[in-house]
C-alpha positions in Angstrom: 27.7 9.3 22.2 30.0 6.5 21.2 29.3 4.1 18.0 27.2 1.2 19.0 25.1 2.8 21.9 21.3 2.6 21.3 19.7 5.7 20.2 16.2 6.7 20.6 14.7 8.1 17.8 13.3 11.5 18.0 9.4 11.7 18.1 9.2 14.0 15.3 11.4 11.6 13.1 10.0 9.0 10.6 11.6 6.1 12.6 8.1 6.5 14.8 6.3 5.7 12.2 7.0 2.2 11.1 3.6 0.2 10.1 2.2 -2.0 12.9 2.8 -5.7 13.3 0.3 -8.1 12.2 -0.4 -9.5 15.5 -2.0 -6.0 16.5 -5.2 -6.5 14.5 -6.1 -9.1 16.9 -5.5 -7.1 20.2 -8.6 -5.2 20.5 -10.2 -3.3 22.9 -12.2 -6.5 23.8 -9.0 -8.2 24.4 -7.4 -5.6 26.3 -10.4 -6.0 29.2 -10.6 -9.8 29.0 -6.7 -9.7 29.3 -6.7 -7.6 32.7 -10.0 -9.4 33.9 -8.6 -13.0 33.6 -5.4 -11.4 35.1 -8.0 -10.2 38.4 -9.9 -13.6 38.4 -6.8 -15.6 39.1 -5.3 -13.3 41.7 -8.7 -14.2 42.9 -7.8 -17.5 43.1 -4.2 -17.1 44.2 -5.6 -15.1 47.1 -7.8 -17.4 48.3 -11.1 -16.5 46.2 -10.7 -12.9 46.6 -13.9 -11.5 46.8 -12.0 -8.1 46.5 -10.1 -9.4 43.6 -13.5 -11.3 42.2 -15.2 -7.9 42.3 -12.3 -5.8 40.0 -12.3 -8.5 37.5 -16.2 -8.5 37.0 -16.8 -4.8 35.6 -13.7 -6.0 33.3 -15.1 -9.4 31.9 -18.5 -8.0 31.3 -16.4 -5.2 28.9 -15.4 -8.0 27.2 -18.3 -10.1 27.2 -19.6 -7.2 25.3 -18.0 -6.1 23.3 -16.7 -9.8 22.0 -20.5 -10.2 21.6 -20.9 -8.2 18.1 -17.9 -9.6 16.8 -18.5 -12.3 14.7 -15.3 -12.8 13.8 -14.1 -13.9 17.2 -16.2 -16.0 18.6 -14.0 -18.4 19.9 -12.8 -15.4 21.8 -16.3 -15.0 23.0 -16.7 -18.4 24.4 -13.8 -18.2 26.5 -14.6 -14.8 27.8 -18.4 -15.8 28.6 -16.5 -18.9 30.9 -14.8 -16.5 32.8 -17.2 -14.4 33.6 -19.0 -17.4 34.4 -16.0 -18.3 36.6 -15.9 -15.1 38.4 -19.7 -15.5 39.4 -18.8 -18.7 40.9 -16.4 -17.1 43.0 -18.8 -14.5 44.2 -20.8 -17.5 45.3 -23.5 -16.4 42.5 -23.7 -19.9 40.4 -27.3 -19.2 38.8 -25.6 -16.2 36.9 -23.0 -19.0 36.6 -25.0 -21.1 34.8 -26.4 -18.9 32.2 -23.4 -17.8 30.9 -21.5 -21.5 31.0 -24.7 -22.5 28.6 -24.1 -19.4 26.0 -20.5 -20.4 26.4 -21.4 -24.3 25.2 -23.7 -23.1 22.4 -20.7 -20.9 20.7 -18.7 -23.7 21.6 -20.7 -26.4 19.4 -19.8 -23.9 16.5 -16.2 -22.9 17.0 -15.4 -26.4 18.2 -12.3 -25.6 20.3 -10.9 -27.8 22.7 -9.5 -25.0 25.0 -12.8 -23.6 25.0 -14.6 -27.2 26.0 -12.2 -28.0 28.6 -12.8 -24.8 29.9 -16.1 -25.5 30.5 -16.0 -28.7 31.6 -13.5 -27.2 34.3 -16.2 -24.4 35.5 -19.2 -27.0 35.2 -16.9 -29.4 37.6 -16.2 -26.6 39.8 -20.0 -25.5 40.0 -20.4 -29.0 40.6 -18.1 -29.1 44.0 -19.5 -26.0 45.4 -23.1 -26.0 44.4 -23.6 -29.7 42.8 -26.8 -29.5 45.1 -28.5 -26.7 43.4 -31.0 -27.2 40.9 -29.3 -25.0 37.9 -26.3 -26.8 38.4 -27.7 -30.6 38.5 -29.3 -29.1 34.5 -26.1 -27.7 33.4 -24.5 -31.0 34.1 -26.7 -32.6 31.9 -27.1 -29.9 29.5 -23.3 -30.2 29.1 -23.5 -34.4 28.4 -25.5 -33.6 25.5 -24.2 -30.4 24.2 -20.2 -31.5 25.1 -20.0 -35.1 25.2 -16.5 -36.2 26.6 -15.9 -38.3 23.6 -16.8 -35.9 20.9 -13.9 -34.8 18.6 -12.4 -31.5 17.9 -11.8 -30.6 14.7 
């Protein structure tokens, strides 16, 4: 093989085992599943709300949902995952599940104070709003989310 050509290590070599990067220990399993969910849930939306697409990224989320629930350590992680599974129950036309989750979502947020994670719900509250600003759950999540959220709150 000639000089300079890149060489794959053999799998019995020590070259295989170099110590993992840092980043790693933050791509957990609970990652992994909200990864390929969120990845569903917006070919949902690409694909003109998907139900099909809706209905792979569900089992997915709630994996995530899950499992980010016992880990106190990512919370923030949690929040965000909670929205989209709220997100993907407003695209299966189910906004009572909706609303539940978008309401654990705000609680974790008032403790993680992220903005990405309050915009995020503002964004699934506005879009319960358009589609199902009639229904009772929704009119109470809109107010839940002036008190909990306010728009002029800061984020530390």
């Amino acid at each position: 093989m000639p000089s300079g050509w890149p060489r794959t290590p053999s799998p019995h070599s020590d070259e295989w085992d170099e110590p993992d990067p840092d980043w790693i220990r933050f791509f957990s399993e609970a990652e992994l599943y909200g990864e390929n969910s969120h990845s569903y849930r917006d070919l949902a939306y690409v694909a003109g709300r998907s139900p099909t697409y809706a209905s792979l990224a569900e089992p997915l989320m709630q994996r995530a949902v899950d499992l980010f629930a016992n880990d106190a350590e990512h919370q923030r992680s949690y929040a965000l995952n909670l929205i989209g599974m709220a997100t993907v129950h407003l695209l299966q036309r189910e906004p009572e599940r909706s609303t539940v989750l978008t309401e654990e979502a705000m609680h974790i947020a008032k403790k993680v104070r992220s903005e990405r994670v309050n915009t995020r719900i503002r964004k699934t509250v506005d879009t319960a709003v358009r589609d199902f600003g009639d229904l009772a759950e929704v009119v109470d999540l809109t107010e839940k989310l002036g008190i909990e959220l306010p728009e002029t709150a800061e984020a530390v």
